[in-house]
GUMAR-638394 format. One record per residue (C-alpha): residue in one letter; chain; x negated, y negated, z negated. Coordinates in Angstrom, 3 decimals. Example, Ala and Ser with C-alpha at 12.3 -4.5 7.8 and 13.67 -1.06 7.14 Angstrom:
<rs>
R   residu   chaine          x          y          z
R        a        A    -12.300      4.500     -7.800
R        s        A    -13.670      1.060     -7.140
</rs>
This chain:
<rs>
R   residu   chaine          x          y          z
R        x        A    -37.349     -5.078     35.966
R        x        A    -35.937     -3.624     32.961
R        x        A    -32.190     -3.638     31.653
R        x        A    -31.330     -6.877     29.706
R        x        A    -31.055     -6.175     26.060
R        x        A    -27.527     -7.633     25.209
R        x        A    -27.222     -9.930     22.565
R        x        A    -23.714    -10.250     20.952
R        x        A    -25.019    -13.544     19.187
R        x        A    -24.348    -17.416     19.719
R        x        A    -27.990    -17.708     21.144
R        x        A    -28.551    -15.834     23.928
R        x        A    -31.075    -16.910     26.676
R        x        A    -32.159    -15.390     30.003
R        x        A    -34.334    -12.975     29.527
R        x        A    -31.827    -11.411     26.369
R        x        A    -28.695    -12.434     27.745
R        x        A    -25.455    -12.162     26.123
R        x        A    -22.627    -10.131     27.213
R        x        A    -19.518    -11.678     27.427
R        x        A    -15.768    -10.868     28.699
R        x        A    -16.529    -12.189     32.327
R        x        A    -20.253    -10.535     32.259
R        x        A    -23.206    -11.842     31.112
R        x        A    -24.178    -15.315     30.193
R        x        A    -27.862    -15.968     30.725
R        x        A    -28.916    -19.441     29.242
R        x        A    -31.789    -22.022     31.080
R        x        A    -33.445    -24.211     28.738
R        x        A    -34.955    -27.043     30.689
R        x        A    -37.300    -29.283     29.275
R        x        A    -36.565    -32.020     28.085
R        x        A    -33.295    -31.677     29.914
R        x        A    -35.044    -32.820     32.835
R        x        A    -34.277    -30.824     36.573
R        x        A    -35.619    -31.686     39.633
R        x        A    -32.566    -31.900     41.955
R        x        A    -34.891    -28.702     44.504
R        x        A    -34.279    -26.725     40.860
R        x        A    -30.959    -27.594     40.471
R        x        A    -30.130    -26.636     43.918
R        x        A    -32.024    -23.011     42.965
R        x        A    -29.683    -22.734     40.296
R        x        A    -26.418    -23.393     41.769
R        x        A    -27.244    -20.753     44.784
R        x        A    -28.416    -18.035     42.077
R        x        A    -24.824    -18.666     40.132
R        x        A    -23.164    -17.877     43.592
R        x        A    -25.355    -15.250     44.401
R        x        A    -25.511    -13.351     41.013
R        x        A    -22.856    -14.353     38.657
R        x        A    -19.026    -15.872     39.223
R        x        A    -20.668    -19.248     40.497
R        x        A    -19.608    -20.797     37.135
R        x        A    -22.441    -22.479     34.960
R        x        A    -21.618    -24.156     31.337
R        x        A    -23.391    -27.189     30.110
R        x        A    -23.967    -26.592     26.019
R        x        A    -24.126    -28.558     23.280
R        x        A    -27.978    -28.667     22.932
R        x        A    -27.953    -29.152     26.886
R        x        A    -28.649    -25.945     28.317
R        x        A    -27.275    -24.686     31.487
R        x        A    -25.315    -21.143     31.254
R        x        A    -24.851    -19.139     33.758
R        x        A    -22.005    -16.843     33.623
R        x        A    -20.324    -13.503     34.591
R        x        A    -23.738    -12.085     36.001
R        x        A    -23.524     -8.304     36.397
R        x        A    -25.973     -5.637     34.254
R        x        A    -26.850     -4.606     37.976
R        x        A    -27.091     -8.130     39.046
R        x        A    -29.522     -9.648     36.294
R        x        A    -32.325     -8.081     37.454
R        x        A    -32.421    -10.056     40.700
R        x        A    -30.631    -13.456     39.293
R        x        A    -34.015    -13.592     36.987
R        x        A    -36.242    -12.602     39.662
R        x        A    -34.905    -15.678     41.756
R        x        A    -35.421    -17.621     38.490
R        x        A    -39.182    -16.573     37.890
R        x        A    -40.500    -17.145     41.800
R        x        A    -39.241    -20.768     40.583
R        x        A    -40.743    -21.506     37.125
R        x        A    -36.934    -21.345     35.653
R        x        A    -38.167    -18.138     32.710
R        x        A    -40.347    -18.091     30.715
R        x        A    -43.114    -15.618     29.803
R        x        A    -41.096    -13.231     27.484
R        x        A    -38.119    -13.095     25.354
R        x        A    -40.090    -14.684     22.157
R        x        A    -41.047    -17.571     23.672
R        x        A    -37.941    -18.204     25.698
R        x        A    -35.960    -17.936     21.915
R        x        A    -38.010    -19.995     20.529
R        x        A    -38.026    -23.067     22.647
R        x        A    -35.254    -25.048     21.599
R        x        A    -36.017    -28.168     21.564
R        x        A    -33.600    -31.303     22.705
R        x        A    -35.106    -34.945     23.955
R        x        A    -33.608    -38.304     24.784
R        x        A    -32.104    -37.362     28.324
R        x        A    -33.114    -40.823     29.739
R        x        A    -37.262    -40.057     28.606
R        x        A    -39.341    -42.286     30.542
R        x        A    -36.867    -44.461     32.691
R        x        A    -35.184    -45.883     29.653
R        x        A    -36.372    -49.576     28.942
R        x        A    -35.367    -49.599     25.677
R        x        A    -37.183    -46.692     24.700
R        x        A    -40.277    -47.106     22.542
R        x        A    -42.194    -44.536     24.298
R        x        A    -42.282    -42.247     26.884
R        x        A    -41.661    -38.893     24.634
R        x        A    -42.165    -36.983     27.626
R        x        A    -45.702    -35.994     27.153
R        x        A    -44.670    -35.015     23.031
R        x        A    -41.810    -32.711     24.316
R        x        A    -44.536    -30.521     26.210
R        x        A    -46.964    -30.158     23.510
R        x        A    -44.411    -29.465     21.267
R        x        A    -42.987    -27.187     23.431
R        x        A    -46.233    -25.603     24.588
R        x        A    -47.314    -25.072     20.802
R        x        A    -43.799    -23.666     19.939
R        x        A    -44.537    -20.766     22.314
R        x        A    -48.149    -20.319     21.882
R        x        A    -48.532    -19.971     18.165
R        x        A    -47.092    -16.610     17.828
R        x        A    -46.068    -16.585     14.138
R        x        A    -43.628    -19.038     14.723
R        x        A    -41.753    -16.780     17.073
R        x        A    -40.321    -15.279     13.882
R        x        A    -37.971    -19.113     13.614
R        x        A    -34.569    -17.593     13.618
R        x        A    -32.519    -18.175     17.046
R        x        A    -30.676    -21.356     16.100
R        x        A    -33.683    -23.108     14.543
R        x        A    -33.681    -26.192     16.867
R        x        A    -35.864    -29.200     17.223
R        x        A    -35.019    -32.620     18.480
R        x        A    -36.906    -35.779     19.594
R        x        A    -35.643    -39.033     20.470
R        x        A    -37.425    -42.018     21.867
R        x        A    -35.665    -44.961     19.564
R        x        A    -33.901    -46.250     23.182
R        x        A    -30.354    -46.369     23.742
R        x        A    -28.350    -43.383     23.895
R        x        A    -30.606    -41.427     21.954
R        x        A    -29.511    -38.534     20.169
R        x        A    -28.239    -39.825     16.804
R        x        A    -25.412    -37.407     15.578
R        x        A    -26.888    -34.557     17.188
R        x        A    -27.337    -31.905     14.901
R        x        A    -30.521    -30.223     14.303
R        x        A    -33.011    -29.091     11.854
R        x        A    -36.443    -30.755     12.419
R        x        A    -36.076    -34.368     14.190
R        x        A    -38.480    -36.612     15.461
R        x        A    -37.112    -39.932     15.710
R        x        A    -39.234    -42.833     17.212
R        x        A    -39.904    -46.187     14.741
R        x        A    -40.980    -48.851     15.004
R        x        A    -43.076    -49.842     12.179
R        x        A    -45.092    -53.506     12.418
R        x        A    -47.077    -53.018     15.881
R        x        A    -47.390    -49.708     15.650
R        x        A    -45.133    -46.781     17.122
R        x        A    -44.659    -43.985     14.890
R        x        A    -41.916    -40.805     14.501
R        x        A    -39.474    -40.118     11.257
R        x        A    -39.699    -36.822     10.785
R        x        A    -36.067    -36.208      9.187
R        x        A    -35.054    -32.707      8.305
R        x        A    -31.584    -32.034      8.980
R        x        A    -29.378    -34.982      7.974
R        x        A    -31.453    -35.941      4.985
R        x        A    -32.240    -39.706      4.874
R        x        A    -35.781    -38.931      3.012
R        x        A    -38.493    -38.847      6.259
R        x        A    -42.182    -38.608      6.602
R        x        A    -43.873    -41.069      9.447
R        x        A    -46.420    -39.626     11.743
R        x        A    -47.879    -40.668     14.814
R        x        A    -46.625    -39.071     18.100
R        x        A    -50.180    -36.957     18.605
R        x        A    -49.239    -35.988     15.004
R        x        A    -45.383    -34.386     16.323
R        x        A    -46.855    -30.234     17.668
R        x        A    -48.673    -30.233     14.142
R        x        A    -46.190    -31.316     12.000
R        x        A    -43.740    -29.337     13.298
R        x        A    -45.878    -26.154     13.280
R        x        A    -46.516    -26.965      9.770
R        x        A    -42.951    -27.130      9.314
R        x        A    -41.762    -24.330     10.674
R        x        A    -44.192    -21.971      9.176
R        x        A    -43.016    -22.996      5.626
R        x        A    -39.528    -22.306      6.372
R        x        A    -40.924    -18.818      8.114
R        x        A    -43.014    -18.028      4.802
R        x        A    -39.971    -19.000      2.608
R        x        A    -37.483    -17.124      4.405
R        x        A    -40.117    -13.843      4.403
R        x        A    -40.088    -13.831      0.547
R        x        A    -36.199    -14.690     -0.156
R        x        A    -34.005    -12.050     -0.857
R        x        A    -31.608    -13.320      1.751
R        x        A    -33.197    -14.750      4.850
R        x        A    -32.998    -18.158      5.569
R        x        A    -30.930    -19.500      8.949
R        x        A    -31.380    -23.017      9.158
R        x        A    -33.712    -25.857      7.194
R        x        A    -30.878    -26.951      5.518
R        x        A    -30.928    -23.554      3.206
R        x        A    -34.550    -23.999      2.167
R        x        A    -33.722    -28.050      1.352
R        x        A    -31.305    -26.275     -0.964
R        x        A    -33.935    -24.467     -2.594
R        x        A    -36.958    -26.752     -2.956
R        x        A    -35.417    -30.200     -1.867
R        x        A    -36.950    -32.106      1.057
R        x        A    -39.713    -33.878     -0.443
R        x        A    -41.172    -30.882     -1.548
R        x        A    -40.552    -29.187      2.077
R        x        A    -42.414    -32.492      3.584
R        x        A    -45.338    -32.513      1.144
R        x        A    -45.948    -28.534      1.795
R        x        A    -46.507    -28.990      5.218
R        x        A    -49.034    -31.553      4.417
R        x        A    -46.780    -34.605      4.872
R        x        A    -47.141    -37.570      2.416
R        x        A    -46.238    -40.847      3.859
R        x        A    -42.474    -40.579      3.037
R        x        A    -39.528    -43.369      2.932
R        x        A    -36.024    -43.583      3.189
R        x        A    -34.414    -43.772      6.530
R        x        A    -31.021    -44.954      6.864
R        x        A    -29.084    -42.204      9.581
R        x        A    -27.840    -44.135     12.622
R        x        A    -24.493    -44.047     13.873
R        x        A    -23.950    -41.738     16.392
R        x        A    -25.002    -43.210     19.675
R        x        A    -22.708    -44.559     22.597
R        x        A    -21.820    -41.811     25.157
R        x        A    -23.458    -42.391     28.859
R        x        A    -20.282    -41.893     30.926
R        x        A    -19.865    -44.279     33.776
R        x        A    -22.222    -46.548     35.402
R        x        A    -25.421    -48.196     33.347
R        x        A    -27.825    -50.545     34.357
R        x        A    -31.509    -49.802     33.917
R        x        A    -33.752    -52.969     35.444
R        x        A    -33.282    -52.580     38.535
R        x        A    -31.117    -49.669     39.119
R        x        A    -29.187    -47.610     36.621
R        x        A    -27.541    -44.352     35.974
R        x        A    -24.581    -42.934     36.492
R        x        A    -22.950    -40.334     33.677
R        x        A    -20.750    -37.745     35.049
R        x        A    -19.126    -35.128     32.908
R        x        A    -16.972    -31.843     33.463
R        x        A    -14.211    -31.248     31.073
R        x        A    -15.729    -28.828     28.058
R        x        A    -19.186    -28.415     29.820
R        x        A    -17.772    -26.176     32.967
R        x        A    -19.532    -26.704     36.065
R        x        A    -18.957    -24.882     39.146
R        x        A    -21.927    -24.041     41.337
R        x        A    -20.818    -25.702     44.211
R        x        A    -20.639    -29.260     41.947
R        x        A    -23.889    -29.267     40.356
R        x        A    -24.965    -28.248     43.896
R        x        A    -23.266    -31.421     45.424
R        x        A    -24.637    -33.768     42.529
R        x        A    -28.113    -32.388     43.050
R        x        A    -27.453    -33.363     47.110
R        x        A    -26.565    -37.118     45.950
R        x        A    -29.864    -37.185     43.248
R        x        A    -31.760    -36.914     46.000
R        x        A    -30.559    -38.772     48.428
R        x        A    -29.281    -41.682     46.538
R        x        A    -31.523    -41.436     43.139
R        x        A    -34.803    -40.670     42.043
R        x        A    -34.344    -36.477     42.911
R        x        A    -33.547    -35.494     39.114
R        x        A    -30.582    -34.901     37.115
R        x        A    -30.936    -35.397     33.183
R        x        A    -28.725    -32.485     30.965
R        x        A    -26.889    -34.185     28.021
R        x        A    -25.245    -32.452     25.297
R        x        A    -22.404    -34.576     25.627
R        x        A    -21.349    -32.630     28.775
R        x        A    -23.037    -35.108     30.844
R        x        A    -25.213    -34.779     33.616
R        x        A    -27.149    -37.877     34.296
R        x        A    -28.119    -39.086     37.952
R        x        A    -30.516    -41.268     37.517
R        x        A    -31.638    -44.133     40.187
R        x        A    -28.657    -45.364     41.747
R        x        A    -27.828    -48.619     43.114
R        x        A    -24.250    -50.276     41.741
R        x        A    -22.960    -49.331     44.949
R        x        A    -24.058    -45.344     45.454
R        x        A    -22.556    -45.652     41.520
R        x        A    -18.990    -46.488     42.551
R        x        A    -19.408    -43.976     45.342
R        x        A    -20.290    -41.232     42.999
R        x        A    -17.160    -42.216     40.483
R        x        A    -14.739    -41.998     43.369
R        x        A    -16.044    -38.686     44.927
R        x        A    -15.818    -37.205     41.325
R        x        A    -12.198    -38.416     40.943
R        x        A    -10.077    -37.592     38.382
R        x        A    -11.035    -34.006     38.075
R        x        A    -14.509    -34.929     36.422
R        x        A    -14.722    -37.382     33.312
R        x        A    -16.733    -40.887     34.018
R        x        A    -15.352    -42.807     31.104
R        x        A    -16.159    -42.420     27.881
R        x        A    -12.203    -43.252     26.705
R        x        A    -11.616    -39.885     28.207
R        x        A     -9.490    -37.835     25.652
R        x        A    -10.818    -34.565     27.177
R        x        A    -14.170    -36.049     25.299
R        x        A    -11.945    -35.527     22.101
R        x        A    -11.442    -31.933     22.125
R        x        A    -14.282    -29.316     21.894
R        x        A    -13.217    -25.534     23.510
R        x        A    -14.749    -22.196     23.862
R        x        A    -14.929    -19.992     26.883
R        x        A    -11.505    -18.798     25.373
R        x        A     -9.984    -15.696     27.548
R        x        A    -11.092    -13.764     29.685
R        x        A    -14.508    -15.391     29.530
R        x        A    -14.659    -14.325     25.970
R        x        A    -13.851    -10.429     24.229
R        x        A    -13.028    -12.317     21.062
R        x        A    -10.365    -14.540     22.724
R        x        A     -7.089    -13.840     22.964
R        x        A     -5.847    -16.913     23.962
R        x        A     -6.891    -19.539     27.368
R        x        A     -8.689    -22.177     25.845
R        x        A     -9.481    -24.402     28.400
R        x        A     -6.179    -24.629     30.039
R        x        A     -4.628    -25.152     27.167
R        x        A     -7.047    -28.035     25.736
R        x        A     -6.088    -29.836     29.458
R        x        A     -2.407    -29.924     28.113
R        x        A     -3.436    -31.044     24.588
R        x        A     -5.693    -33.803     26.184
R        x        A     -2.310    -35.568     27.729
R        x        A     -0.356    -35.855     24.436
R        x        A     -0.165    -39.187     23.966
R        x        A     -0.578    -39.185     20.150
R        x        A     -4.566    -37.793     21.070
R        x        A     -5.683    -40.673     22.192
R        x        A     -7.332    -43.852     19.560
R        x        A    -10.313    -43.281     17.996
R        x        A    -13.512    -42.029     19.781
R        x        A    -15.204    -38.644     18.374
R        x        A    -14.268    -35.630     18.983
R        x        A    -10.408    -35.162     17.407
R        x        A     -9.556    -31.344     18.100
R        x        A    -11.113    -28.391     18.247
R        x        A     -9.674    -25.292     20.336
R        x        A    -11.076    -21.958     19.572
R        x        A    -10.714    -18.863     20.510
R        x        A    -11.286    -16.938     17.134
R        x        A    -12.194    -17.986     13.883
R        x        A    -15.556    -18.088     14.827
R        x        A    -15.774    -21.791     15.961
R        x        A    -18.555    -21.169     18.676
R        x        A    -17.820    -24.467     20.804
R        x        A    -17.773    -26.715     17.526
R        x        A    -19.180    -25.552     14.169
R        x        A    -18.714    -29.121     11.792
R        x        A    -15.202    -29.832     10.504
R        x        A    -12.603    -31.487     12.665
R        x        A     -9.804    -33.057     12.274
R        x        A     -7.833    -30.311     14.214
R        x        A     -8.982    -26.886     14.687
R        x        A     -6.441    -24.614     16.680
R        x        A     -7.810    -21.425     15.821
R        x        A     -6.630    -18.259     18.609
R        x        A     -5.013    -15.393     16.954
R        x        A     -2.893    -12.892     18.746
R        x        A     -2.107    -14.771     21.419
R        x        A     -0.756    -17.552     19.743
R        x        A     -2.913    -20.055     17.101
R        x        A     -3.322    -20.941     13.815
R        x        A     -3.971    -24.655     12.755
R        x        A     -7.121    -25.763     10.923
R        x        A     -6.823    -29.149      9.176
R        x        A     -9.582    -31.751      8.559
R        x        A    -11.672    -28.341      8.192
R        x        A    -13.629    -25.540     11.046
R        x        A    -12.215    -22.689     12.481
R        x        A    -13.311    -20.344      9.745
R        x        A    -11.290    -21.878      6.851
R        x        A     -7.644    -21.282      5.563
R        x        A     -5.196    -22.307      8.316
R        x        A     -2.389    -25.103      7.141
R        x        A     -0.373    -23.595      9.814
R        x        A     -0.271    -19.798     11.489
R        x        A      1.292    -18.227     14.580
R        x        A      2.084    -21.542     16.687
R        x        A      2.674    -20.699     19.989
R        x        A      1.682    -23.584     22.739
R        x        A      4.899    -26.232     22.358
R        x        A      4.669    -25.844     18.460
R        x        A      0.919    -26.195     18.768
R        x        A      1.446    -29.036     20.276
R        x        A      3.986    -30.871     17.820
R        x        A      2.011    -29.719     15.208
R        x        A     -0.536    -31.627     16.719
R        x        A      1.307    -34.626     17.331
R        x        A      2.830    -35.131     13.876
R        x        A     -0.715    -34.674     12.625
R        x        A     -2.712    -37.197     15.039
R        x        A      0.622    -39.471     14.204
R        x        A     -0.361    -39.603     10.796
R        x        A     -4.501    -40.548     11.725
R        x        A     -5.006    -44.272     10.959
R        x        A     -6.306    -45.835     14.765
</rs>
């Protein structure tokens, strides 16, 4: 086994991990965000085992785990492999990033099972080597028109499940544009080849590469994008709202689901570990990933559901009035070189100002640098970490002009409250 080439990107994966200030973080991208509760077990022991037993839960619902030794990777991916957890090489592995509709196939309101499309988009993703070349945040998304799909979620090439008359077909929306082509779902590995490959050929004759599908919209607009890659049955598609968030208990037929979430995606071993023990005794013997820092446990009866709430307790979110679930935060420090200040424990105090709480969405965001890693769209607050102490980003991202600079944590948070103060509820 070789040494893992370090990646000092956002995108880092498993088999080129990413070094960060408590080792290295070596992503899992499941498919479809679905993990047999056997897996997740295999994962929690290999977090122990290999890295400081703490595993993240991103935004595009990926499981991290974190502060794995250079001498220690070797054997954490080993583990991994014997299980089906890697894949093949690097390429492929970078290349696979594709988010579904965490409740695919058990969801009643669904208008398909987009189980089956995730696969062959997947499996065409990795064996069509040109399109290895995608940069590493080039994402894909499909969502099966039930509830809590994955409206909001950003992403560059959707697939978003219609219905149109009797027949079942997918949008095809690029980025947040409105203008979509309409396929059928044995159409969705083709068209997004197609896709893909015109963005690759683009990028390959620009004098700046492209990053995401939203630069080469700026270039050539979308229906010109769509009718390059061979798409002509286009319309106008409204964008939904962004969909409710699954915390709690739900009701599916004739069980549900229960929606548990750890404050900014941090999981410990030892809890995924115990939730994978109730999936299968209680459930049907999965968990479903969420990038709303959810993990699903689907199968439960109302009454395993309350018993799953209370064991959480407190220290886990299973509301969705939560105001942790209004504030976004990096690693922070030590977990991160670039940090100089402790995110996390200081988002916990900012979450019990009183003056947080009203509407839903995510309120504040609490970085570490001005790099804006745990939340990249504007926000209404962005503490930004500088020198220990931070500077304060309004209606804006971490990157632009502070308002404010060198708040230390009580003026941090009075900035914060005369600001929120001032929100309309």
């Amino acid at each position: 086994m070789n040494a893992p080439s370090l990646v000092k990107g956002w995108c880092p994966g498993a088999l080129r991990p990413m070094e960060s200030g408590d080792g290295l973080l070596v992503r899992l991208r499941i498919t479809g965000g679905i993990i047999s509760a056997p897996k997740a077990h295999i994962i929690a022991k290999a977090a122990m085992q290999h890295g400081n037993g703490l595993i993240d839960l991103s935004g595009r619902a990926n499981l991290q785990i974190r502060g794995v030794s250079a001498s220690q990777w070797p054997h954490l991916i080993a583990d991994l492999s014997r299980h089906g957890l890697i894949d093949h090489d690097a390429e492929a592995e970078s290349v696979r990033n594709v988010m579904a509709s965490p409740l695919a196939g058990i969801n009643p309101s669904a208008l398909l099972d987009i189980r089956p499309v995730v696969k062959a988009l997947e499996a065409r993703l990795v064996s069509e080597a040109p399109l290895h070349a995608l940069p590493g945040k080039f994402g894909f998304l499909v969502d099966d028109g039930g509830l809590f799909g994955l409206c909001g979620q950003s992403t560059d090439i959707g697939f978003e499940a219609i219905k149109s008359g009797d027949e079942t077909l997918f949008a095809v929306r690029l980025g947040n544009t409105e203008t979509v082509a309409l396929i059928t779902p044995d159409q969705v590995a083709d068209c997004a080849a197609a896709l893909a490959l015109t963005f690759i050929k683009t990028s390959s004759k620009s004098d700046k590469p492209l990053k995401r599908i939203k630069d080469l919209i700026s270039l050539i607009g979308t229906e010109a994008l769509l009718q390059k890659a061979g798409l002509s049955r286009l319309t106008n598609l409204p964008i939904k709202p962004a969909s409710i968030q699954p915390f709690g208990f739900h009701p599916l037929d004739q069980t549900g689901f229960v929606g548990i979430g750890a404050p900014f995606g941090r999981w410990s071993a030892n809890s995924l570990d115990a939730l994978a023990d109730i999936a299968a005794k209680d459930g049907t013997g999965e968990l479903r990933l969420t990038p709303w820092r959810a993990i699903l446990v689907p199968g439960l009866d109302a009454k395993a559901a309350k018993a799953l709430i209370e064991k959480a307790g407190r220290e886990f979110i299973s509301q969705a009035s939560d105001p942790r679930l209004a504030i976004s935060a990096c690693p922070g420090m030590p977990a991160c070189r670039n940090a100089s200040v402790k995110t996390h424990e200081d988002a916990l105090a900012f979450a019990t100002l009183p003056s947080l709480a009203g509407p839903s969405g995510m309120r504040l965001h609490v970085s570490g640098c001005e790099k804006g890693c745990a939340n990249p769209a504007a926000t209404t607050a962005v503490l930004v970490g500088k020198n220990g102490l931070y500077d304060l980003v309004v209606n804006g991202k971490a990157s632009d002009t502070p308002h404010l600079f060198g708040l230390d944590k009580a003026a941090a948070e009075a900035a914060l409250n005369d600001l929120f103060k001032g929100v309309s509820r």
